[in-house]
Backbone as CSV, one residue per row, in Angstrom:
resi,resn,N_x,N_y,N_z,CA_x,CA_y,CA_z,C_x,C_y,C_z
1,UNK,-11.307,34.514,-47.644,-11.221,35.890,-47.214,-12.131,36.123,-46.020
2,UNK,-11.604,37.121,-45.212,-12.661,37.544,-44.300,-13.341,39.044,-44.524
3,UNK,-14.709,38.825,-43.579,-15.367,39.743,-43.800,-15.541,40.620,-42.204
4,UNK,-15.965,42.015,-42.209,-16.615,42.348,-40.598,-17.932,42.313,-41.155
5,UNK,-18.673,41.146,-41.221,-20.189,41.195,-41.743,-20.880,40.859,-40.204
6,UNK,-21.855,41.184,-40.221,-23.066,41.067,-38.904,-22.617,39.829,-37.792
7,UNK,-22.461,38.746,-39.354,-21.802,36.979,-38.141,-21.287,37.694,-37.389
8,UNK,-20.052,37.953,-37.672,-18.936,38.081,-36.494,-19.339,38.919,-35.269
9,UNK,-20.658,39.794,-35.477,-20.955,40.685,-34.121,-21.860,39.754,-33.478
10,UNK,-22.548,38.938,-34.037,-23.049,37.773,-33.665,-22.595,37.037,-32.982
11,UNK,-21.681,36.905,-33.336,-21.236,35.490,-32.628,-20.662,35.805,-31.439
12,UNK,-19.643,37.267,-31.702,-18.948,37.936,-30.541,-20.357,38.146,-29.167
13,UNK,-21.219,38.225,-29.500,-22.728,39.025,-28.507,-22.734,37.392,-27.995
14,UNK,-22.866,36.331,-29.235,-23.338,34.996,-28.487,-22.423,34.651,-27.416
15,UNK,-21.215,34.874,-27.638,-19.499,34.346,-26.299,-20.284,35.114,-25.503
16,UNK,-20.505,36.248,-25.617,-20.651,37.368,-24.559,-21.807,36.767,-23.383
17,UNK,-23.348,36.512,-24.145,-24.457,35.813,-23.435,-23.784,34.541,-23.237
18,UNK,-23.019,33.856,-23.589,-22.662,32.696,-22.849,-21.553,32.781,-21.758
19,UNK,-21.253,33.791,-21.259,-19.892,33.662,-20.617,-20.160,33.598,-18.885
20,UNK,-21.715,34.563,-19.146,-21.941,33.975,-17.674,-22.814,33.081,-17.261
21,UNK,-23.714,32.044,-17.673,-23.731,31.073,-17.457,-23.064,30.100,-17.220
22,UNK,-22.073,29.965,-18.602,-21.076,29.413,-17.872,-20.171,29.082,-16.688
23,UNK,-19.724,30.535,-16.259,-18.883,30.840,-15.199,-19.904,30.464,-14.234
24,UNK,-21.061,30.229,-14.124,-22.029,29.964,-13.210,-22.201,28.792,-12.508
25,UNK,-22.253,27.878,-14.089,-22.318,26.238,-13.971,-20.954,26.048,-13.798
26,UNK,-19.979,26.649,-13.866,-18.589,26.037,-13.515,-18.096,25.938,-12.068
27,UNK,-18.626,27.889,-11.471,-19.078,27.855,-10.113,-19.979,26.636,-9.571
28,UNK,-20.779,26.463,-10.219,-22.112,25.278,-8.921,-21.334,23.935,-9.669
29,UNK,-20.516,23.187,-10.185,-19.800,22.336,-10.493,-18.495,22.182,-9.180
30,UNK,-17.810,23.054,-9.260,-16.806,23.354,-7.853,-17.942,23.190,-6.625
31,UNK,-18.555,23.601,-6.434,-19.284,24.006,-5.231,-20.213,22.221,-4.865
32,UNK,-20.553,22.078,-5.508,-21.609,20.821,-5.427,-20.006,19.643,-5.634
33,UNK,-18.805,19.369,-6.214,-17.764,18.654,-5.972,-17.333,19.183,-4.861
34,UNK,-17.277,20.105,-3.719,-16.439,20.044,-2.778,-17.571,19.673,-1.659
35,UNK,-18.762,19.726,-1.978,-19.672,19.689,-1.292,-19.834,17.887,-0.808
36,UNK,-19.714,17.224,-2.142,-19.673,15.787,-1.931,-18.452,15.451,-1.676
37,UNK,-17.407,16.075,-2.100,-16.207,15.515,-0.825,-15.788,15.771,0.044
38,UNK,-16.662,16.810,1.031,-16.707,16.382,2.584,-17.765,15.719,3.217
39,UNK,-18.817,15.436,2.188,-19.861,14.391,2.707,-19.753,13.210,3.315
40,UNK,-20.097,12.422,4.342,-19.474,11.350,5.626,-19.818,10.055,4.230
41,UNK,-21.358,9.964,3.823,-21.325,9.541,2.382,-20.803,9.632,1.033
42,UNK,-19.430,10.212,1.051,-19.297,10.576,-0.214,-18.891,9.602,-1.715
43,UNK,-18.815,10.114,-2.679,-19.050,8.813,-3.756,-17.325,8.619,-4.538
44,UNK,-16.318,10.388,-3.536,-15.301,10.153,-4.208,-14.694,11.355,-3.254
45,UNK,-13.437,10.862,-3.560,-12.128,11.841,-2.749,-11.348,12.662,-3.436
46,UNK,-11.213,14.397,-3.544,-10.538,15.090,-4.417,-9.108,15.354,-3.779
47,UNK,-7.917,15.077,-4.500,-6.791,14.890,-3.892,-6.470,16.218,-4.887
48,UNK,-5.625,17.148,-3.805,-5.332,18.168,-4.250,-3.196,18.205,-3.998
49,UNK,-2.844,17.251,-3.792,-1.533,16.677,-3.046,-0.834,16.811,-4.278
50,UNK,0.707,16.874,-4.326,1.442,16.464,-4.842,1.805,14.988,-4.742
51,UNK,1.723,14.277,-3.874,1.900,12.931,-3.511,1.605,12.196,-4.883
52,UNK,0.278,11.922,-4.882,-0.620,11.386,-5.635,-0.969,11.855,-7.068
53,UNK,-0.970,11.841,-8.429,-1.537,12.797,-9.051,-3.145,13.677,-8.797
54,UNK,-3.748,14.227,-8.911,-4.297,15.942,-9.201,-5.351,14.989,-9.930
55,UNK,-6.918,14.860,-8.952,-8.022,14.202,-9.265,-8.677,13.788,-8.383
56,UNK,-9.933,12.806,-9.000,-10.830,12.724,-8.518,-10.429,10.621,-7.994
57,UNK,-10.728,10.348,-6.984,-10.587,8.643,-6.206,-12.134,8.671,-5.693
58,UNK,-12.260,7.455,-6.519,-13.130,6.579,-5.718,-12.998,5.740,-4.603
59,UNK,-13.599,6.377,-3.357,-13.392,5.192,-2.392,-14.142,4.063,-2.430
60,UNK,-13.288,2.761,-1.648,-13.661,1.840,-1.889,-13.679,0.825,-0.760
61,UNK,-14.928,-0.121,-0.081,-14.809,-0.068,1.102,-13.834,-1.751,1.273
62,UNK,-12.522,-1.932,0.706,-12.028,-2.991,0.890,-10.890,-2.535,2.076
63,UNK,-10.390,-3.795,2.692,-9.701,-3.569,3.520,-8.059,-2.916,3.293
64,UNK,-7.133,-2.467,3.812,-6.188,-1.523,3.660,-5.489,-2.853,3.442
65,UNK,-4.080,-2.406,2.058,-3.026,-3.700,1.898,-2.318,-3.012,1.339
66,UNK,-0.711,-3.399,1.424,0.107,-3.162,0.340,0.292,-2.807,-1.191
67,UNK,0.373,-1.754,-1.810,-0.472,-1.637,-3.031,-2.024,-0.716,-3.083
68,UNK,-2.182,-0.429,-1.843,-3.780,0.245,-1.958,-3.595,1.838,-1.127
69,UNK,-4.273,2.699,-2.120,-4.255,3.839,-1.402,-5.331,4.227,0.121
70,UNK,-4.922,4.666,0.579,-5.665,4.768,2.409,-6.122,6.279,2.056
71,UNK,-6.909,6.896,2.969,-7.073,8.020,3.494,-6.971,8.269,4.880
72,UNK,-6.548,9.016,5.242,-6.171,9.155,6.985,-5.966,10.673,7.056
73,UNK,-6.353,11.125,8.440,-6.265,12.382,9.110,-4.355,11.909,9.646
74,UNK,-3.117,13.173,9.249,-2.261,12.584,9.537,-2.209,13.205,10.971
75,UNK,-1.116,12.114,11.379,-0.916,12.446,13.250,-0.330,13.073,13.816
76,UNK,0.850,13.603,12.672,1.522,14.615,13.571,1.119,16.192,12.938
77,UNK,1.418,17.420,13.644,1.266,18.330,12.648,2.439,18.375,11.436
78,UNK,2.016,18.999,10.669,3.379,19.249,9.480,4.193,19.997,9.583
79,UNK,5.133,20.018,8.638,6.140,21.243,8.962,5.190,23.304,8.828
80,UNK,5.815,24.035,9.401,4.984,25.432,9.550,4.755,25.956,8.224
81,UNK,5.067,25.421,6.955,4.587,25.918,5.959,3.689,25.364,5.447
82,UNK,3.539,24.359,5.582,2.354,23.500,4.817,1.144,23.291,5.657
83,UNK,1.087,23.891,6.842,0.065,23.484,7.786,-1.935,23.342,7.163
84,UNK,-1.482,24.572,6.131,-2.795,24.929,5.009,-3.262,23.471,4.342
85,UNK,-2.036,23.326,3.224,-1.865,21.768,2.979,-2.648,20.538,3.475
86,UNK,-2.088,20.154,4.538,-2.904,19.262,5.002,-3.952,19.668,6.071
87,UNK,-5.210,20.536,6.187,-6.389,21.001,6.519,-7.271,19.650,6.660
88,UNK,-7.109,19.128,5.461,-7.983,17.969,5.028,-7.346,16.565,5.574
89,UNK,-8.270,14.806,5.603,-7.099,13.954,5.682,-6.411,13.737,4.264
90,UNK,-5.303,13.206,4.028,-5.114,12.963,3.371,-4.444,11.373,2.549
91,UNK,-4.342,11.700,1.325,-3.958,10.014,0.651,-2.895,9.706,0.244
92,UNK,-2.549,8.223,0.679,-1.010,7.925,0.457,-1.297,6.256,0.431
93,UNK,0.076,6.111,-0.963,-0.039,4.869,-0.629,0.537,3.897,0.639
94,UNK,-0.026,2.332,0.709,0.762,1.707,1.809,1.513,0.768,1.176
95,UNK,2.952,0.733,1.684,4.173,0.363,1.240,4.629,-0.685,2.234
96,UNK,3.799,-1.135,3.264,4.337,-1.934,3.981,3.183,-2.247,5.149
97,UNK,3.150,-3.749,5.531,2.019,-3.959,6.599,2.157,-5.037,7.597
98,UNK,2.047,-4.984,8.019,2.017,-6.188,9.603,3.065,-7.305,9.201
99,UNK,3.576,-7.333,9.857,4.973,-8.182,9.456,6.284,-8.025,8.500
100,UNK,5.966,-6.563,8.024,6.832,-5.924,7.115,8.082,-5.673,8.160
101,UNK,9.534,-5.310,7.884,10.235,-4.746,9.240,10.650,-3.137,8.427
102,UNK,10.602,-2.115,8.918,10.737,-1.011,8.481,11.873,-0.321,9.545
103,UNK,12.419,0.266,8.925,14.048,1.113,9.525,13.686,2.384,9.110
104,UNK,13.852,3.133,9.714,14.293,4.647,9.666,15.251,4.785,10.602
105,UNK,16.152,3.945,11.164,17.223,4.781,12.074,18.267,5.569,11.242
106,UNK,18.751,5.570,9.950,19.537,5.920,9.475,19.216,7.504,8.867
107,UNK,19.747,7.818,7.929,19.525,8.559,6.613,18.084,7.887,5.736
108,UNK,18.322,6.979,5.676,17.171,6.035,4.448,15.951,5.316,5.147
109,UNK,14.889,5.599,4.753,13.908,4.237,4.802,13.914,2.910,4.010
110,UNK,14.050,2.088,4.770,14.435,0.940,4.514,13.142,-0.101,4.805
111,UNK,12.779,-1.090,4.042,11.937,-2.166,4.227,11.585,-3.715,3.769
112,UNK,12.074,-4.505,5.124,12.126,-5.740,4.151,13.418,-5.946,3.924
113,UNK,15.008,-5.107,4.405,15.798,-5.197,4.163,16.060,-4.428,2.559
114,UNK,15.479,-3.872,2.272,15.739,-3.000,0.557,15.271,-1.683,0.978
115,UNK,16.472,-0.785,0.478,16.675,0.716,0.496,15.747,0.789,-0.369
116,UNK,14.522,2.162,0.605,13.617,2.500,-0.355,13.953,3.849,-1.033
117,UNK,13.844,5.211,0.457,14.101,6.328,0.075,14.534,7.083,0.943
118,UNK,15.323,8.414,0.841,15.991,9.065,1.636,15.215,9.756,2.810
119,UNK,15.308,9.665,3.915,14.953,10.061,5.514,15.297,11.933,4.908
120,UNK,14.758,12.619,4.360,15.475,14.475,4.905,14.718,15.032,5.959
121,UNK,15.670,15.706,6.334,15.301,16.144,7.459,14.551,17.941,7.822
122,UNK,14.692,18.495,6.550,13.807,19.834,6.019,12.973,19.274,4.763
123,UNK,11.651,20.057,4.744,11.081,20.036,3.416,11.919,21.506,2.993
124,UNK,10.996,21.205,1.355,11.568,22.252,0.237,11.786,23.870,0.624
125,UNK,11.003,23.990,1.589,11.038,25.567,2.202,12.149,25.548,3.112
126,UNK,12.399,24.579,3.626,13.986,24.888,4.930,12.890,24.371,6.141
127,UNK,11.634,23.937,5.793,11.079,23.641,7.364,11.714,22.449,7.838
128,UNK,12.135,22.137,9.545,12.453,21.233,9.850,11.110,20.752,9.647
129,UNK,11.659,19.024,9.284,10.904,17.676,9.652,10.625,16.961,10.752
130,UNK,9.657,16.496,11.053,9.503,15.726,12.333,10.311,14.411,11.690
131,UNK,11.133,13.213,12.179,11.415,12.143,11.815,10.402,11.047,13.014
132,UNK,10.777,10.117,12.609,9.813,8.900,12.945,10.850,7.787,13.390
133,UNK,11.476,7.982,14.227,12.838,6.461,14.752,12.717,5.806,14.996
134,UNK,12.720,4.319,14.565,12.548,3.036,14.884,13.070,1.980,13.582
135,UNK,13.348,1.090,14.315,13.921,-0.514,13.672,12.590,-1.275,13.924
136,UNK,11.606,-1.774,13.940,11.007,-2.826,13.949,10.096,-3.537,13.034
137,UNK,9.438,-4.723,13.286,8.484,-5.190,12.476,7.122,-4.435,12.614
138,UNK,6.103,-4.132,11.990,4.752,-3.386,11.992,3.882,-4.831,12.490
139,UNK,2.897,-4.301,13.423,1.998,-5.395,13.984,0.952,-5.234,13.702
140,UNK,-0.163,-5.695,13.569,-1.222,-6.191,13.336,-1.783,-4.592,13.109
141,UNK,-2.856,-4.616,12.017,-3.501,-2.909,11.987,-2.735,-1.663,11.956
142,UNK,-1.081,-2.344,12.046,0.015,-0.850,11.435,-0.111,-0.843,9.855
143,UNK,0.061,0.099,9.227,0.550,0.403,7.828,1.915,1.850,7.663
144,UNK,2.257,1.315,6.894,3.306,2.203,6.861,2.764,3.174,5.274
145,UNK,3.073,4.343,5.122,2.887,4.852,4.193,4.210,5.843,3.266
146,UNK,3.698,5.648,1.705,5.372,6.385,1.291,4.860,6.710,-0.075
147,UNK,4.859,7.688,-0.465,5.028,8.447,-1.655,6.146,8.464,-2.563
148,UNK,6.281,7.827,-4.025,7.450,7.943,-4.734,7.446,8.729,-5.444
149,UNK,6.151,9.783,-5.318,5.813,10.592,-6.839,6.696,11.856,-6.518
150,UNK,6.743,12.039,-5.190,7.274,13.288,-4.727,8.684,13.074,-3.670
151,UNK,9.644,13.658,-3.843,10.905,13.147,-2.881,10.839,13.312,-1.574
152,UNK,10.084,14.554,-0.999,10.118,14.597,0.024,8.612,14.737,0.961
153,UNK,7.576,13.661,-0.228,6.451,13.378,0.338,6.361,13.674,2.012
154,UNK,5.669,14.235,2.422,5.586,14.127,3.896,4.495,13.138,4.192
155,UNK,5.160,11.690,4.245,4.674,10.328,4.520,5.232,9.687,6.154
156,UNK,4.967,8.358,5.762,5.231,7.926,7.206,6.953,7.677,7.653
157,UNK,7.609,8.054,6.999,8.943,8.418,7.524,8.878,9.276,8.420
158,UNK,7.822,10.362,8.413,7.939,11.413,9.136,6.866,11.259,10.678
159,UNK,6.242,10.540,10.142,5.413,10.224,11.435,4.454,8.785,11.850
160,UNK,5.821,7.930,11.119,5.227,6.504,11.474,4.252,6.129,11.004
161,UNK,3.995,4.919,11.692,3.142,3.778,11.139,1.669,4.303,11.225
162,UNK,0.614,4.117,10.407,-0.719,4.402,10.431,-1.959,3.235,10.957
163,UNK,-2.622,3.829,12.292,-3.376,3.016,12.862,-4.781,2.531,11.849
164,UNK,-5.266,1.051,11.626,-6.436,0.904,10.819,-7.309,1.807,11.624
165,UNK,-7.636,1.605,12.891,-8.350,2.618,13.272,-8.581,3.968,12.548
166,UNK,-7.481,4.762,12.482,-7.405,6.074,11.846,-7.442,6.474,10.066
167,UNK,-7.832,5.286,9.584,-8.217,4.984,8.255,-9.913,5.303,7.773
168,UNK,-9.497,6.402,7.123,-11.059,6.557,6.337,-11.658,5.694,5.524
């Protein structure tokens, strides 16, 4: 059975004295994490993307390969709705590297001779896409980048190959 005995005003007063501390330390938790991930030292990268899942990456100072996620400032601007979006650089995996041959002349990105994923030419809002045209092999310090988590990742279909140079 229950009672309205004193506990319960108790306990209700204790939520109450705890609610803003909390909200405090949750504030200086956000604040001190965004703080270390724009630090030139930082110990980790907060990906806020659909690309990628919604978290926290450790960077790691090995060299960029097939299979490994990059960070990069991207090169072209984005389409006019997402311009907010990418503010930050951002992370994607690399799907292809120096001696890979990559196609976008068609509809499809293609690599290696195997259909990867569809070339569109609007994102989800109706914004036109920039496309990226070329048949060739990637040379030395290119990476190509491609998102499968999301269909119409705005990856390197849209704006080519990624310089090591331009790699965080």
């Amino acid at each position: 059975s229950l009672t309205n005995g004193p506990h319960c005003t108790q306990s209700a007063s204790f939520r109450d004295r705890l609610r803003r501390p909390m909200c405090l330390l949750l504030l200086g938790a956000v604040t001190l994490l965004t703080m270390a991930s724009l630090s030139p030292n930082r110990c980790f990268v907060v990906n806020l993307s659909p690309s990628l899942p919604l978290g926290l990456y450790r960077p790691v100072h090995d060299e960029p390969a097939v299979g490994r996620l990059v960070e990069f400032p991207l090169p072209v601007e984005p389409p006019n709705g997402a311009r907010h979006t990418f503010a930050r650089p951002v992370l994607k995996p690399i799907v292809a590297a120096a001696g890979d041959q990559v196609d976008t002349l068609g509809d499809w990105l293609w690599i290696n001779g195997n259909r990867i994923a569809p070339i569109h030419t609007t994102d989800s809002t109706g914004h036109a896409l920039p496309v990226w045209r070329a048949r060739r092999r990637l040379q030395e310090h290119e990476f190509f980048t491609y998102s499968a988590r999301v269909p119409n990742s705005f990856d390197s279909r849209y704006y080519g190959p990624v310089q090591r140079r331009n790699i965080i």
